[in-house]
C-alpha positions in Angstrom: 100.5 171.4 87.0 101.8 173.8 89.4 103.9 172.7 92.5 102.9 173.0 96.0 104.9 174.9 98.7 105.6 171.6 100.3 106.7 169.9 97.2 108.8 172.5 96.4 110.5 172.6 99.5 110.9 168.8 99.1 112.8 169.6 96.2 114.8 172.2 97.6 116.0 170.4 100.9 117.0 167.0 98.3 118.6 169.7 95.8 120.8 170.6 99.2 121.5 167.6 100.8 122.8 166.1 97.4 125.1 169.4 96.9 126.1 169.3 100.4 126.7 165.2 100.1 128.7 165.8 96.7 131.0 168.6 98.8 132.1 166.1 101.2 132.5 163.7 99.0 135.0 166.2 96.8 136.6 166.9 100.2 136.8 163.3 101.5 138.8 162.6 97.4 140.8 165.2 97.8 142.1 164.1 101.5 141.7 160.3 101.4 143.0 159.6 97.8 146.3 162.0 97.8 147.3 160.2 101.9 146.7 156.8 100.8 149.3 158.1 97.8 152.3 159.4 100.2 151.7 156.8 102.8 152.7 154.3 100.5 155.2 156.4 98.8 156.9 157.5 102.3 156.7 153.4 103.1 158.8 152.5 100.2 161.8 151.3 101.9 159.5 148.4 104.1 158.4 147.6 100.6 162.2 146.5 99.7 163.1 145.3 103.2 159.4 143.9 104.3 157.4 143.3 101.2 154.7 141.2 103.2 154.1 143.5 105.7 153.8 146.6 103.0 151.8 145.5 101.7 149.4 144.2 104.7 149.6 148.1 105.3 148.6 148.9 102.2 145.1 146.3 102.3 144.5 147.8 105.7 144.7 151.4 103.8 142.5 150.3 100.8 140.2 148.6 102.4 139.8 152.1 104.2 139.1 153.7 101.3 136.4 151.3 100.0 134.5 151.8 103.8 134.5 155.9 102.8 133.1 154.8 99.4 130.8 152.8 101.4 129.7 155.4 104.1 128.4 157.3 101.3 125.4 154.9 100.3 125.5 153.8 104.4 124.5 157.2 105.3 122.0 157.7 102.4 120.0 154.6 103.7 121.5 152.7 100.8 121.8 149.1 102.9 122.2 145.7 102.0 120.5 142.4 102.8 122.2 139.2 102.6 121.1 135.4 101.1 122.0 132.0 100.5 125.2 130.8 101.2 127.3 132.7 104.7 131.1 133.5 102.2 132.2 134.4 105.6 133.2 131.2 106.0 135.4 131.1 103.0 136.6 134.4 103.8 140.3 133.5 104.6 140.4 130.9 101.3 141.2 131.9 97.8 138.0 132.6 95.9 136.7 133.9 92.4 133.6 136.0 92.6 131.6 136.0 89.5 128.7 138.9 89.6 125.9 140.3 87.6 126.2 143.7 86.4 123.5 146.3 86.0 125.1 149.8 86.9 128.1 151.1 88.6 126.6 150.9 91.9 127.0 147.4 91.7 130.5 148.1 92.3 129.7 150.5 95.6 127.3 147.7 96.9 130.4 145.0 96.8 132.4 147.6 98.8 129.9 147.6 101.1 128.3 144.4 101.7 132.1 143.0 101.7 133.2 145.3 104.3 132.4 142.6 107.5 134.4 139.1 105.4 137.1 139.3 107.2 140.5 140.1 105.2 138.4 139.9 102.2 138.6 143.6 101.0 141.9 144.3 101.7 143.2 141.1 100.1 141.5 141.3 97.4 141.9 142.0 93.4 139.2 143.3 90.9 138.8 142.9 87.2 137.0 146.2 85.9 137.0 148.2 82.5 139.9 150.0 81.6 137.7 153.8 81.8 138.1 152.8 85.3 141.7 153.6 85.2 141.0 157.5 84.4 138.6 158.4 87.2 139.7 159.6 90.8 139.9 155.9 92.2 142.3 155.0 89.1 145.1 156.0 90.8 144.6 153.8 94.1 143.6 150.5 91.7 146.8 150.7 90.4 148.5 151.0 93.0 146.9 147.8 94.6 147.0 145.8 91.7 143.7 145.9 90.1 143.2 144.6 86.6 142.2 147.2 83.9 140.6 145.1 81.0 139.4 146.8 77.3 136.6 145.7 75.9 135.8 144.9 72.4 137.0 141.7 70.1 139.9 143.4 69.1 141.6 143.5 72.2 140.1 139.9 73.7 143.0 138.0 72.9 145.9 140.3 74.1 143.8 141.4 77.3 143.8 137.6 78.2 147.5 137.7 77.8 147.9 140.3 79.8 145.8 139.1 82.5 147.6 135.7 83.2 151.0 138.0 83.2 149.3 140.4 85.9 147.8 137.5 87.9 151.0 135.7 87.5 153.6 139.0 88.7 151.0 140.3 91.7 148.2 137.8 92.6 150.3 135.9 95.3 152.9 138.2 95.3 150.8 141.0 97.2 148.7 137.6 99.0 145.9 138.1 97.6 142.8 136.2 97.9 139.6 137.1 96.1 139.2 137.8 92.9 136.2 139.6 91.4 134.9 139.8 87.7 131.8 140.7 86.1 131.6 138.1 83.0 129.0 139.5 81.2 131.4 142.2 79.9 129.3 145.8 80.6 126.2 146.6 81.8 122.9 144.8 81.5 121.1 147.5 79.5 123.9 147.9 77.0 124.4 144.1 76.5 120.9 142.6 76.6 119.9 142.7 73.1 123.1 141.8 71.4 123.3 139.2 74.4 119.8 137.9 73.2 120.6 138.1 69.4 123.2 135.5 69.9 121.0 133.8 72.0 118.6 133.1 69.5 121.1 132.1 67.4 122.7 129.4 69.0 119.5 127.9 70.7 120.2 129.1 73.9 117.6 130.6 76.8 115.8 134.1 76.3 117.5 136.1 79.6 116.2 139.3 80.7 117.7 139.8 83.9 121.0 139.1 83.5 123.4 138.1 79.6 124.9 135.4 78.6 128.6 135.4 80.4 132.1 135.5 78.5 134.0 132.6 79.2 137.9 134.3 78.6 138.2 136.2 81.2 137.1 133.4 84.2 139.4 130.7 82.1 142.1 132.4 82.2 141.8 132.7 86.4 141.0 129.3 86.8 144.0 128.4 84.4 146.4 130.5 86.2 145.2 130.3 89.9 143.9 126.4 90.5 146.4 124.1 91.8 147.1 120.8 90.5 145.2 119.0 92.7 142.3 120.9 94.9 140.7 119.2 97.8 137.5 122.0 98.0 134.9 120.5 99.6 130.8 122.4 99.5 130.4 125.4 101.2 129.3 125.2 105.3 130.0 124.7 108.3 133.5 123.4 109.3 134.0 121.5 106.1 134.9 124.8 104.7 137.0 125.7 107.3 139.2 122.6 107.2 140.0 123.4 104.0 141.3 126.9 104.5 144.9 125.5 104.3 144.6 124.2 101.0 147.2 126.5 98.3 145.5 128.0 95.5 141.8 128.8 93.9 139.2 126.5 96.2 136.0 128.5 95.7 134.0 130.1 93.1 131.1 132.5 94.7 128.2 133.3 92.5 127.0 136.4 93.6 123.5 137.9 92.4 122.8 141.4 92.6 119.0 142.4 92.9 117.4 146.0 93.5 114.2 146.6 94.3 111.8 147.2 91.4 114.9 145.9 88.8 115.8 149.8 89.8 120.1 149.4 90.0 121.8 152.1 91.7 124.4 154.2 90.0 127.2 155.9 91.2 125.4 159.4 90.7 122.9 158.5 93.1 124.9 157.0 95.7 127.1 160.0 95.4 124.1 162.1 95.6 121.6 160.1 97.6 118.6 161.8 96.1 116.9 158.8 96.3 115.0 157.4 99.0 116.5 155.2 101.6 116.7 151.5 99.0 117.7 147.7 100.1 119.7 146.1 97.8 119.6 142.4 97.8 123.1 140.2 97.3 122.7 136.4 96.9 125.4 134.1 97.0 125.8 130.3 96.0 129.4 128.9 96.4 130.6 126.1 94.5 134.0 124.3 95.3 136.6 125.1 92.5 137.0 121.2 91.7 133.6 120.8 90.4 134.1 123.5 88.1 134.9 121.9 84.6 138.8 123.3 83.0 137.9 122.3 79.5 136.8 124.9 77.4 133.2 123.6 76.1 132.4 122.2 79.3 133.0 125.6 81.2 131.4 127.9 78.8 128.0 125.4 79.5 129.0 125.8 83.5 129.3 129.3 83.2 125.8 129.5 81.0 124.4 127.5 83.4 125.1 129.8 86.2 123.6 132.9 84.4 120.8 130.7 84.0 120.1 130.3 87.3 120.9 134.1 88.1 117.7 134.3 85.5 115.9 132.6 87.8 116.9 134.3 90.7 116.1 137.5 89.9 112.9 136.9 88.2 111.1 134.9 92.0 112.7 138.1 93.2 111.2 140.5 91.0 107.7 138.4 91.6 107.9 138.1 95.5 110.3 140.5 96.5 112.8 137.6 98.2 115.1 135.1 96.5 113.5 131.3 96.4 114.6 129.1 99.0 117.5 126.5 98.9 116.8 123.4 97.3 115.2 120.7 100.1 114.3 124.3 102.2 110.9 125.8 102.6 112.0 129.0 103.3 114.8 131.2 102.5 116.8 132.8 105.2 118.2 136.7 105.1 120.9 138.1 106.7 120.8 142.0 107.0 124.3 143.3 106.8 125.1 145.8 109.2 128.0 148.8 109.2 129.2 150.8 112.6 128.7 154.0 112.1 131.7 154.5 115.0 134.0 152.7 112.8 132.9 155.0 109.5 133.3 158.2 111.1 136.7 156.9 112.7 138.0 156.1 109.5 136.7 159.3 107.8 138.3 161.4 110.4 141.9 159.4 110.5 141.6 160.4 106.0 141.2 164.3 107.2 143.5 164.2 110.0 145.7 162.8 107.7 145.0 164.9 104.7 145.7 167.7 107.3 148.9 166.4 108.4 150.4 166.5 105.0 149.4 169.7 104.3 151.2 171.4 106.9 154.5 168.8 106.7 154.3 170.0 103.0 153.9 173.7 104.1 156.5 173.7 106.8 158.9 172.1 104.1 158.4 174.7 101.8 159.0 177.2 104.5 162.2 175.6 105.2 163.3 175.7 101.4 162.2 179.0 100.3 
């Protein structure tokens, strides 16, 4: 079937806005990434003499580069709407954040819809395969701390020793306060089947949403990051705030991703944004860390449980196009989560005025020595 001159132009203006988008984005890399480097490299001796306020300066800086990461989907009309429980208010407590994974846009959509928590984003620490390391943003994940975790059962058992090492050297030594994992290990369509095999196996609930969650991983942070005795209390209202003092893990946010359709987002397309303007929808149930079970048995059922109930989640939402309501509520309430556009394209032109800065610093310098 031939193609019209208006579907061909169609094509033609989304061929050049993704080349055009995908140029700025190279450009935005090659400015933001390389700053955020010598920044932090020029700030070296506040590290020895200051290490608190380094590394505030350093959050302030990441969390910069997640909002460019961000402004990319933003600007594409890729937006987010918020349910269930408000984490703002547990914004400023220690948290573990346990999400569903379909793509890598998943990732970009926690960027963004975490951008208005507060300290979250800056503060914060994220578990993510070790591929991760080798890509453009590998370079600024180690620098802030991230963990890189392999895959596979050969490695389980050493990556769990290296975890509690890592959270044990840099969690609360760069004050840190969320922590985010996806326990299903990889992405939904790569995992399902095996994750049903074993399903099937063991008796447990046919999932097609969402796979059935490794426990290591989320043991290991509640081993190394609870305190002895926590006081968490549920999520809401000034309950939660009164327990913002409390030292160590308090909360444990169960976060459910949902795009439209059961359509995810990858990183190609929010690079590219050559598809049309999409909500993606983020639920979030928060469970004090005390009522989370430490022995092993008893958390693997917890953590099943909670995949469960993503199950469930995501299916009303795939039927109705909204998340069910709260339990003893008649209607669910959504938050849509907003970005300033101001703010973005301050932020995007400090990383090129930067980025231009120590271009002509390194220039002059050169100048100077040859």
């Amino acid at each position: 079937m031939a193609m019209s001159l208006e579907q061909a132009q169609r094509v033609g203006y989304t061929c050049l806005k993704a080349l055009l988008r995908f140029a700025f984005m190279v450009a935005n890399n090659l400015v933001a990434i390389p700053s955020y480097v010598l920044y932090l490299i020029v700030l070296q001796p506040l590290r020895i003499l200051d290490s608190k306020s380094f590394w505030y300066i350093e959050g302030v800086l990441f969390k910069w580069l997640l909002a460019m990461v961000s402004s990319w989907g933003w600007w594409a009309g890729y937006t987010v709407v918020e349910w269930g429980d408000d984490v703002k208010a547990v914004s400023e407590d220690e948290a573990m954040v346990l999400v569903n994974h379909q793509a890598t846009g998943d990732v970009c959509t926690l960027m963004m819809c975490l951008q208005d928590k507060g300290t979250v984003v800056r503060q914060m620490m994220w578990l993510m395969d070790h591929i991760f390391k080798y890509t453009n943003f590998g370079i600024v994940s180690l620098i802030h701390g991230d963990f890189f975790i392999r895959q596979g059962r050969a490695h389980r058992d050493q990556q769990l020793v290296l975890l509690r090492e890592h959270l044990e050297k840099y969690y609360r030594s760069r004050n840190r306060k969320w922590i985010v994992l996806f326990p299903e290990g990889g992405f939904l369509r790569k995992r399902r089947e095996t994750s049903q095999a074993f399903a099937k196996k063991n008796n447990l609930p046919f999932l097609k949403h969402v796979t059935l969650p490794r426990i290591g991983a989320t043991q290991v942070i509640l081993k190394t990051l609870v305190a002895p005795q926590e006081n968490g209390t549920p999520s809401g209202g000034d309950a939660v705030r009164k327990e913002s003092k409390s030292k160590g893990l308090q909360w444990v946010i169960d976060t459910t991703i949902a795009y439209p359709k059961a359509e995810p987002i990858d990183i190609q397309t929010w690079i590219l944004g050559y598809r049309q303007p999409t909500v993606t929808h983020v639920h979030y149930r928060i469970f004090p860390v005390k009522d989370v079970p430490a022995e092993p048995e008893a958390l693997t059922n917890w953590l099943y449980q909670r995949f469960i109930e993503k199950e469930d989640l995501l299916t009303h939402f795939y039927e109705t196009g909204a998340f069910p309501p709260p339990e003893g509520q008649t209607k669910a309430i959504s938050r849509e989560m907003t970005l300033s556009n101001l703010w973005l394209v301050a932020i995007q032109s400090f990383a090129f005025l930067s980025g231009g800065m120590w271009y002509c610093l390194f220039q002059y310098l050169y100048h100077c020595l040859f």
